[in-house]
N, C-alpha and C positions, 0 to 999 in steps of 0.2 A: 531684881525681877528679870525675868529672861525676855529677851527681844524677839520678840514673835515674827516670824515667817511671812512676807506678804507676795501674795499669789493674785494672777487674775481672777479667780473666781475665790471666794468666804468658804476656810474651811470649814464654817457650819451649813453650806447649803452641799459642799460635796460628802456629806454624812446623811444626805435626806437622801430617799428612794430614786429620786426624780434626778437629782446629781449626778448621783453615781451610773445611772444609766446614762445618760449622757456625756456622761465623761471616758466611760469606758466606751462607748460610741464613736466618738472623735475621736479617742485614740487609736481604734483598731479601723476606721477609715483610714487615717492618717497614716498609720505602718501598710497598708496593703498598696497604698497609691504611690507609698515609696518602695518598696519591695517591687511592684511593678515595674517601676520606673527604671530599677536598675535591673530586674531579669528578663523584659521584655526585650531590649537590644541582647543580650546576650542568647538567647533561645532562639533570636533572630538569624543570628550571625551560627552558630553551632547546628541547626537545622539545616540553615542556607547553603550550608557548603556539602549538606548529603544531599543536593538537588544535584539536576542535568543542571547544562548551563542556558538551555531556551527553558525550564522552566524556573531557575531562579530569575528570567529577565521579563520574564511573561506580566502583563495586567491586566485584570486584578493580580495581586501575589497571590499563594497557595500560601498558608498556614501550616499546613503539613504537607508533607513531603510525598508525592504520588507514589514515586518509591526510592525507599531508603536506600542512600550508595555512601557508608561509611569510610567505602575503601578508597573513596574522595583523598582524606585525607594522609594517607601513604603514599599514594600515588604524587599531592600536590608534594610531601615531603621529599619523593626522592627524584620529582621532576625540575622541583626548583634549588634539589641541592640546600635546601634548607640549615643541613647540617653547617656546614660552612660558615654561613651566617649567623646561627645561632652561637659557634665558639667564638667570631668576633663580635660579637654583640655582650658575651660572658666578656670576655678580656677588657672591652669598654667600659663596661659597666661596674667589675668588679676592682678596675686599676683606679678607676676613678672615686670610687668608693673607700679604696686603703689610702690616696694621697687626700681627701677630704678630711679624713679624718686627723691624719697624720701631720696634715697644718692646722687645723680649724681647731680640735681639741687644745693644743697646747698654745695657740691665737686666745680662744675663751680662756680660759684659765689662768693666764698672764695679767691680760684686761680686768680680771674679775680679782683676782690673789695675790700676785705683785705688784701691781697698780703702777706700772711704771708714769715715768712721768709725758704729758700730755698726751695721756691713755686714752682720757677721755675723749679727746679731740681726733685720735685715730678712729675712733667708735664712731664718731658722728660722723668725719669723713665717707665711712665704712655704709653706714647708714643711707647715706646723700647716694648711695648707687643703688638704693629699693625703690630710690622715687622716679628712675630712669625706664625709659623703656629700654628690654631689651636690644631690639634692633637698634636703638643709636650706639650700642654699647658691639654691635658685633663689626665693623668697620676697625676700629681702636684694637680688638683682639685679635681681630684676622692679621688686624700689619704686626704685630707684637709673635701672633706664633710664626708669621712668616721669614721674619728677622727679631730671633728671640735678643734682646739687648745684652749687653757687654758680649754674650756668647755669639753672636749673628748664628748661628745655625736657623735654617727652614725645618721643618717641623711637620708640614706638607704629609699627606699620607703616613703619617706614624701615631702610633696609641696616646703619645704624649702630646700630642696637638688636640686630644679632648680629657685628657687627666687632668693636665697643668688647668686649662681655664677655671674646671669642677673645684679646683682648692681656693680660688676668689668668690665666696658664697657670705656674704653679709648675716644676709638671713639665718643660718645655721650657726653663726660663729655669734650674731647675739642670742639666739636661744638658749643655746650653750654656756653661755655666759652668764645667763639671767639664772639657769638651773645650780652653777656654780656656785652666785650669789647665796643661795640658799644653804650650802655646805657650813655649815658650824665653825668658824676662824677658830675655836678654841681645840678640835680635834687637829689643825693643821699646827698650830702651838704646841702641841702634845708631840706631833711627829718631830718636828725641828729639835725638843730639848731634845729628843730620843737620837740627835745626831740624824737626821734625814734632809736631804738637800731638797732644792725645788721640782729634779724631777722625779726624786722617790718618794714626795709628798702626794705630787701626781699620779703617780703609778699606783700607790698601795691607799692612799685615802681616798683619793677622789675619785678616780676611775671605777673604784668597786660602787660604790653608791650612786654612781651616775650612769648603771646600766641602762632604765628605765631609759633615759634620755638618750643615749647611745644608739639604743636601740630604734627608736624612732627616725633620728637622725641619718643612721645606715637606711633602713627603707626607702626613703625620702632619698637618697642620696641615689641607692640602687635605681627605684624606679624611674626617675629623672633623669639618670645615665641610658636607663633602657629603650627611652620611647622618644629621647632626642630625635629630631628629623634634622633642624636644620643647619646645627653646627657639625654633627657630621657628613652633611653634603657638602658642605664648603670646602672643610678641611682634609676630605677623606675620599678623590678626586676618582683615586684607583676603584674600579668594582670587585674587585676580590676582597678588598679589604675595610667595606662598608658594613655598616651593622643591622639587623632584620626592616627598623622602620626604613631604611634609605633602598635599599634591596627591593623591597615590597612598591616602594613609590616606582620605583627604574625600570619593571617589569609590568608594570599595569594594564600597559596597553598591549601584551602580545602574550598575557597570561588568561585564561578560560575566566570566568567570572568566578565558576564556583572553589576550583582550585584556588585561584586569589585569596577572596575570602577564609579559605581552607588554612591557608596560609596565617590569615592574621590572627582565626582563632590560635594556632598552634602557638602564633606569635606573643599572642597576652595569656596564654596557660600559667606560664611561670609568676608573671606576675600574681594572676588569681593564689596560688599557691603559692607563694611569700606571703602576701594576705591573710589568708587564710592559719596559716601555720605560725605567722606572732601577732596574731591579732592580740592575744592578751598582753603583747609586749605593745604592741600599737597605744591601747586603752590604758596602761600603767602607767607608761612615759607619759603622754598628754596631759593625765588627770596626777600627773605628779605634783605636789607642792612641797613645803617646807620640810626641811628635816629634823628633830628633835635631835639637840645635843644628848 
């Protein structure tokens, strides 16, 4: 007998007239108050910055814009050098994203496939760093990039003083792990009689079917590199060679309000458009489960 589906409401009342209005009711309140919810800040900020700047600081605010000054946004671009910022903010983001991966993959997969011994007990260690706030954790990293160990080099002002910490990510390296779990031991059996070592088991089995999570992983990885504030203030002292969130914060107070603004739209564009463009990758990866051998 099949095990029937239990739902807050009896699917024989959401088959009567009266149900199904109401159901389709609260659902299309429900989408319009979130859809709100997230394009109301955004219509906010992307009109705000085609304002003067006494009339984006005026109250009441204007809802629309008395008149449209799109060329806000070129102007904030080439007055604040934008450019600049935005390749160190690519360079952060993206360095820190190929050394994440580049430990963190072959971290999961060890943990999960070799099982070496007290694996598990590195896991739980590994673990014991989700329960920390970060701020007690950035004192211990700051003196570590400052006098990296056996090597003493400082670290101070260079790309690798926010690479290196981005490859200590627990979180990423159990997901990873767990998606792993689910890889079939008998197709990695298959690779080995076929004469395939541990890392061309990884490269050619595992990696192919572990786009879905890959992919997720990278985003997550990207966007968390891009919107850092406060480990690259710390570590990244020089203002030439800070990335858009740190940039944006340093010039605040002697930047026009709508320019500002102007700026942060420009500043979260890229994100929206990563977004936007693997959302289906976003949705596969997440709702990823088991594999069939």
């Amino acid at each position: 007998m099949a095990a029937s589906t239990r739902t807050l409401v009896r699917p024989a009342v959401l088959r009567t007239r009266k149900g199904k209005l109401v159901y389709w009711s609260v659902l299309a309140v429900a989408l319009a108050l979130f859809t709100l919810a997230f394009l109301v800040p955004l219509y906010w900020a992307v009109t705000g910055a085609m304002k003067s700047p006494a009339e984006l600081a005026q109250n009441p605010p204007t809802y629309v814009p008395a008149e449209w000054r799109p060329e806000n946004y070129a102007r904030a671009w080439r007055e604040m050098d934008l450019t600049r910022y935005f390749l160190n903010t690519v360079l952060l983001a993206g360095g820190a994203w190929m050394v994440q991966l580049a430990v963190q993959v072959p971290a999961a997969y060890a943990l999960s496939k070799l099982r070496p011994r007290f694996g598990n007990a590195v896991l739980g260690l590994m673990l014991v760093t989700l329960m920390m706030p970060a701020t007690a954790l950035l004192v211990p990293v700051y003196l570590t990039v400052v006098d990296v160990p056996l090597f003493h080099r400082n670290l101070l002002d260079s790309p690798s003083a926010v690479w290196l910490p981005a490859a200590a990510n627990a979180f990423t390296i159990y997901i990873l792990k767990n998606f792993f779990d689910r890889v079939p031991d008998e197709l990695l059996d298959a690779a080995r009689i076929d004469g395939a070592g541990p890392l061309g088991t990884l490269w050619r089995i595992v990696l192919p079917l572990s786009r879905p999570i890959l992919a997720v992983v990278s985003i997550l990885s990207v966007v968390a590199a891009w919107k850092d504030f406060l480990w690259p203030l710390l570590v990244l002292p020089d203002p030439a060679k800070q990335p858009l969130s740190v940039f944006l914060q340093r010039v605040a107070q002697d930047t026009p309000l709508n320019s500002l603004v102007a700026g942060l739209v420009l500043a979260s564009l890229p994100l929206i458009a990563l977004f936007l463009v693997f959302q289906r990758q976003i949705v596969a990866g997440l709702g990823a489960g088991g594999l069939k051998g």
